[in-house]
N, C-alpha and C positions, 0 to 999 in steps of 0.2 A: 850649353849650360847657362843659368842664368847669372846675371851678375847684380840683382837685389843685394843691399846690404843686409846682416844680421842686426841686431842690437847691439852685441859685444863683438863685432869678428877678432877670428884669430886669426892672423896670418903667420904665413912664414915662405920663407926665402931656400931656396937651394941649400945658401951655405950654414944655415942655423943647427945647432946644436940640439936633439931631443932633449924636452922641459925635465926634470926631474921631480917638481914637487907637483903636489895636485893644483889646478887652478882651485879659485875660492869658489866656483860657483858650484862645482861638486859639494861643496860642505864636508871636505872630508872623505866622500864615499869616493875609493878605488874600482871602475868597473869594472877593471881585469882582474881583482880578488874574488875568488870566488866564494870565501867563505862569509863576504856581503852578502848572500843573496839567501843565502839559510834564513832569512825572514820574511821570504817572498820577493818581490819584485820591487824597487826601490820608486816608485811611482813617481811620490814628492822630489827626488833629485831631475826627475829628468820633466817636470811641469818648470821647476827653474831654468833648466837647459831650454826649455823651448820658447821662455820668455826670455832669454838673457844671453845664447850661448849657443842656438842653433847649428851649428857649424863649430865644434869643440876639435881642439886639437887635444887629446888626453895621452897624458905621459905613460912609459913602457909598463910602469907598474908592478905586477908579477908576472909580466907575459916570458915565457921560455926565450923567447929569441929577442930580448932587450929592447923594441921598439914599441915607437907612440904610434898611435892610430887615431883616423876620425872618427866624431861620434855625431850622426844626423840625428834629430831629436823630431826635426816636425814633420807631419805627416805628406804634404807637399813634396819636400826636400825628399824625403825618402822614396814618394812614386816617381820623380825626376830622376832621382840617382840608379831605383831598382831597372830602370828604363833605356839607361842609357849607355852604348855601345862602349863608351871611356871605361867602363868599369868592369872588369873580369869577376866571371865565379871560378875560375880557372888560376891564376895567375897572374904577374906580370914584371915589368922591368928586368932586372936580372938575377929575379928569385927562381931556386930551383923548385918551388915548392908550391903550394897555393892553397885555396879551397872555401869554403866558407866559415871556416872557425877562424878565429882572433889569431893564432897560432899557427906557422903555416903546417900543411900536411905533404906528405907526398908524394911530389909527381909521379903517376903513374900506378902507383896506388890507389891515387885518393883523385887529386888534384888532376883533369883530364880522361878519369878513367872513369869514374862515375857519373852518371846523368847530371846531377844537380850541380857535380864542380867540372862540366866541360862548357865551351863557350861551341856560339852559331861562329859556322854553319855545323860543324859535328853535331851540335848539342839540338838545335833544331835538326837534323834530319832521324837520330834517332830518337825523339820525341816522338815525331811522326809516327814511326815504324810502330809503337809500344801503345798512342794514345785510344787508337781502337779498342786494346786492350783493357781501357777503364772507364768507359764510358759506353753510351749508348744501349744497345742491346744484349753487351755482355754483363751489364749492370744488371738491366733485365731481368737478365738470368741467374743472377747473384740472390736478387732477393728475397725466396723461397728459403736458402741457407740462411740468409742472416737473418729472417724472421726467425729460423727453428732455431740459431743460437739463442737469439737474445731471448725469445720464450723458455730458454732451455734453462740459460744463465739465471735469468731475472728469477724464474720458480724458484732454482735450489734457494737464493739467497733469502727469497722471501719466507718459505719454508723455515728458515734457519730461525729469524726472527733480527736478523743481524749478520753485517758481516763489513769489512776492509772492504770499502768500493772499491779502493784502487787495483787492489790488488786479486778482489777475488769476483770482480765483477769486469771492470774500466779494462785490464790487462788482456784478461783471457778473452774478453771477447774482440778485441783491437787486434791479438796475431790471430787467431783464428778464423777471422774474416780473411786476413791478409795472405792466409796459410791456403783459402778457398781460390782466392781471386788467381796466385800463382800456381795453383794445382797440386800441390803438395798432398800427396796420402792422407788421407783419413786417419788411418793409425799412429802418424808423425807428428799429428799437428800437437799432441801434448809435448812430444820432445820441442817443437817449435817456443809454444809460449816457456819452459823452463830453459832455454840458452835466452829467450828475450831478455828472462827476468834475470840472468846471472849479465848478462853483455850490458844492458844500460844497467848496470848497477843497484836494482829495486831490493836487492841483498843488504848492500853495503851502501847504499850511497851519500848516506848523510856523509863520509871522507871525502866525496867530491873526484875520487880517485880510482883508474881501474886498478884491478886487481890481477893476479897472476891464473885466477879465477875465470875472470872475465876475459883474459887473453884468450885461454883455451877455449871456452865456452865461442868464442870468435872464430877463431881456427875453426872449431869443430862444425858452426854454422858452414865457413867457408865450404871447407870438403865435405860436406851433404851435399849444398849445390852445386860443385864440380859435377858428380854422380848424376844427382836431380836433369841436370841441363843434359847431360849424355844422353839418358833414359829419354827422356821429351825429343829430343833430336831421332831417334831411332822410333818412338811411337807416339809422334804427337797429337796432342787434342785440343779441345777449345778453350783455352790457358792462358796466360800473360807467359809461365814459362816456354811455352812451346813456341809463342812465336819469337821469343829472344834466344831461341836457342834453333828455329832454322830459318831467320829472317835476315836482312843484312840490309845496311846501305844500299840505295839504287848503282846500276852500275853509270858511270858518267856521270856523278858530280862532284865530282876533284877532292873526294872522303876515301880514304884505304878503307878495304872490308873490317868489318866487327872483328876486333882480336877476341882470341875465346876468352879470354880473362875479364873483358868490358863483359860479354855474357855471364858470367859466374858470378859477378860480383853485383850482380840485381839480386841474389836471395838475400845478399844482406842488406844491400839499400832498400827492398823490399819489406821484407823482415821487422827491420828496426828504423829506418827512418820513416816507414810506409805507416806504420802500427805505430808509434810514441808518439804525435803529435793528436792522432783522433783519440789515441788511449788518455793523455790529458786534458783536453776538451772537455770529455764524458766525465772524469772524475772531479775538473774543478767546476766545470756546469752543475754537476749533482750539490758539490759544494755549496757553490751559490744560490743553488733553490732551497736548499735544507736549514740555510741563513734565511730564506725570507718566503717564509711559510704561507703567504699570500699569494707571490707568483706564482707558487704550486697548484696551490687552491686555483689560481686564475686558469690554470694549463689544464685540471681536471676538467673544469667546467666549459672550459670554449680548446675545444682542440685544434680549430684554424689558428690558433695564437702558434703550435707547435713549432711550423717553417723559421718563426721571425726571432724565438727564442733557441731553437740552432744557431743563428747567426750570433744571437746576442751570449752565448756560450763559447764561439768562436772569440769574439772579440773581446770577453773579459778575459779568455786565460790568454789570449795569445800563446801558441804553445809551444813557439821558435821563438823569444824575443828579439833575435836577433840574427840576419846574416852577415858575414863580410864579402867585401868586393875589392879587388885589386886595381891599382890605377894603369892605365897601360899607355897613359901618355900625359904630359903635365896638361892642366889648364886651370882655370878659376872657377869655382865651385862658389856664387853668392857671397863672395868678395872674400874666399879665402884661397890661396894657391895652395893646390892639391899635385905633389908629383909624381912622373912617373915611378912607380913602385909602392908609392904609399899603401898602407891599409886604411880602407873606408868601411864603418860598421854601421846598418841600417836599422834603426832602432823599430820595429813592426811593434812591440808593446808599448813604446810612445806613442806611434802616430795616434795606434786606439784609446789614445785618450788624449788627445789633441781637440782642445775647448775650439778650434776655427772648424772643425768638421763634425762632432758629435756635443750634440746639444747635451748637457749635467755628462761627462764623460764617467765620472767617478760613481756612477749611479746602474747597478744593473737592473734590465728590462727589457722583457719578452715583450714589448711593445715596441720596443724603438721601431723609428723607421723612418726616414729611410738608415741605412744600418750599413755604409762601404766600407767596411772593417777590411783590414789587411793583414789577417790572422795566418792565411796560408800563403802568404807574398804576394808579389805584385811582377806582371812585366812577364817577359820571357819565361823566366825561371821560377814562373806560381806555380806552389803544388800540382804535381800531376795528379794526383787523387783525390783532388778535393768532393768534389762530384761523389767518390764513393765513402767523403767521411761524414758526407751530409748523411747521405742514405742510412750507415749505420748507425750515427745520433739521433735520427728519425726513429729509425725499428728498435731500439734500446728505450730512448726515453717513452713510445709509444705503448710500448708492452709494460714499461715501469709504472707510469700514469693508471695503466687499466688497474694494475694490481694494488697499487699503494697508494693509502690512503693521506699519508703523512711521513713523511723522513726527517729524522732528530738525528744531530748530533750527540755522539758519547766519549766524546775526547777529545784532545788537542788533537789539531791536523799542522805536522812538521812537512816543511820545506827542501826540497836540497838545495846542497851548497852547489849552485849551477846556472850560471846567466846563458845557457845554452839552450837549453828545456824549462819549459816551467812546470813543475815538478810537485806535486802535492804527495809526497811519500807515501802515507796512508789517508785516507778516510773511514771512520770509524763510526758507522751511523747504525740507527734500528729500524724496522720497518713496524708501519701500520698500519694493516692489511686493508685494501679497501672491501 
């Protein structure tokens, strides 16, 4: 790791005491509150962090289990840290717990059991196993569906004259692909998008909190795919679920076989973490173009711009701002000592807007270019889907473009309270038909 100094470093010692108050350079903003973030992404706080603070020791705050965590702000620091073996999506020191949220989750459950919070070799070998499964020529074969969604989707709404992008467009077509890609029945796929919309909270979620609601609605995802994964095991086809339900670690490389429950619990990292990151995208992308009515115009008129403003849709909503990483052994982190156990949090909606990478960062444009946003992570542990959130943002805005002529806002667009997702509640726009 490197040992650049910061501007401000923080350090700290084995024997130190967690801070209690906010440092100054926050100004105040707690990023473990979450009820901060009900007004979008706190942008201005963290352009200060990256001039002043890169390397933030940030106090426990509201976090459940009482401790301070790192806060990496520049874009650099964060492809370095998402990078490197020191830092677990797993775990570490002598937590029973881990994962990528602020808070640990766990073991076993969450932490180790799922793709995105296991570490290599587990975590690269079943990669491997699943990534044919989204890519390549099964994509291929994807595309025919997700033309006739988004044809399907795009008509009613336009027809309507109006409609909640997020919710009646951005949503339904985000699990419904995702519903395709895992083979999920045809007839199911509307129970899919209504447990989406109860489990991430698009009900409730201005509280920031799940529900008794959204438990069940969990559970009930759960044992579908218990069922789902049997059935594909006993007849399988050309699926993502089928080959996670008769595929396994190779034999002979020091990995115990798939426990059935690491298989079961892809519907719902499927599901909901596969669908809520492109379902934001599409809704704060449409956002953004519906603010600046020229780009639109620019995207009807030259449609090779399309590819550059996917990316540049990626990179304004960023739609994870953030993961965490666990330390799993001390060292010095850019002149600040980071121990084993610590929690490290990688700011992904900093870096994209990190002025030493992205020229006017605070400026969207389907022009930019070149455009290395780090929307769907970096390193090891980048989105496995990415690849298929292009393809949908493609066939979505492609069919949208043909048909409309113009998109106007007709309302406040509210926030959640959520530095986890970035979260545009509703969109409430009209259409003019082209």
């Amino acid at each position: 790791m490197s040992l650049e100094q910061p501007a401000v470093p923080k350090l700290r010692s084995a024997s130190e005491a967690p801070q209690t108050e906010l440092p100054a350079v926050l100004g105040g903003f707690d990023l473990s509150d979450q009820d901060r973030f009900g007004d979008g992404f706190p942008h201005e706080v963290f352009a200060r962090l990256r001039r002043e603070a890169p390397v933030l020791l940030h106090p426990p705050g509201r976090t459940r289990d009482g401790e301070d965590f790192w806060v990496l702000s520049r874009y650099a620091d964060v492809v370095e840290a998402a990078a490197s073996p020191l830092l677990s999506s797993q775990g570490g020191g002598d937590r029973e717990g881990g994962g990528t949220h602020l808070d640990d989750l766990p073991a076993g459950t969450y932490s180790g059991a799922m793709l995105n919070m296991m570490d290599d070799p587990r975590h690269r070998l079943l990669r491997e196993l699943v990534t044919p499964s989204v890519t390549g020529p099964v994509l291929e074969a994807l595309k025919p569906a997700i033309a006739e969604r988004a044809e399907a989707i795009i008509s009613q709404v336009v027809e309507q004259g109006s409609c909640d992008f997020q919710n009646d467009v951005a949503g339904r077509f985000s699990v419904e692909v995702m519903a395709a890609l895992m083979g999920v029945p045809r007839p199911d796929w509307q129970q899919f998008v209504d447990w989406t919309e109860v489990v991430m909270g698009y009900e409730d979620r201005e509280s920031g909190e799940s529900s008794s609601r959204s438990q069940a609605a969990l559970l009930a995802m759960y044992e579908y795919g218990v069922k789902l994964i049997a059935e594909k095991r006993a007849n399988p086809a050309q699926d993502f679920l089928s080959v996670i339900a008769a595929g396994d670690l190779p034999e002979g490389c020091g990995q115990p076989p798939l426990r059935e429950y690491e298989r079961e619990v892809f519907v719902n990292l499927l599901s909901l973490a596969g669908s809520e990151p492109t379902r934001n995208v599409i809704a704060v992308g449409l956002l953004a173009l519906a603010e600046r009515p020229d780009q639109w115009q620019a995207l009807r008129s030259d449609r090779s711009l399309l590819d550059g403003a996917v990316e540049e849709m990626m990179r304004w909503s960023t739609p994870t701002p953030y993961n965490r990483r666990t330390a799993t052994e001390d060292f010095m982190f850019h002149g600040a000592r980071i121990r084993r156990g610590d929690k490290v949090t990688l700011w992904w909606a900093s870096a994209n807007r990190d002025e030493n990478v992205f020229a006017d960062p605070l400026s969207f444009d389907v022009r930019r270019n070149p455009n290395p946003h780090l929307a769907f992570g970096w390193g090891p542990h980048s989105c496995l889907a990415v690849d298929l959130a292009r393809l949908e943002l493609r066939a979505l805005f492609d069919t949208l473009l043909d048909r409309v002529a113009e998109v106007r806002l007709t309302g406040p667009v509210p926030w959640a309270n959520n530095s986890k997702h970035t979260v545009a509640l509703r969109v409430p726009v009209e259409f003019v038909p082209a």
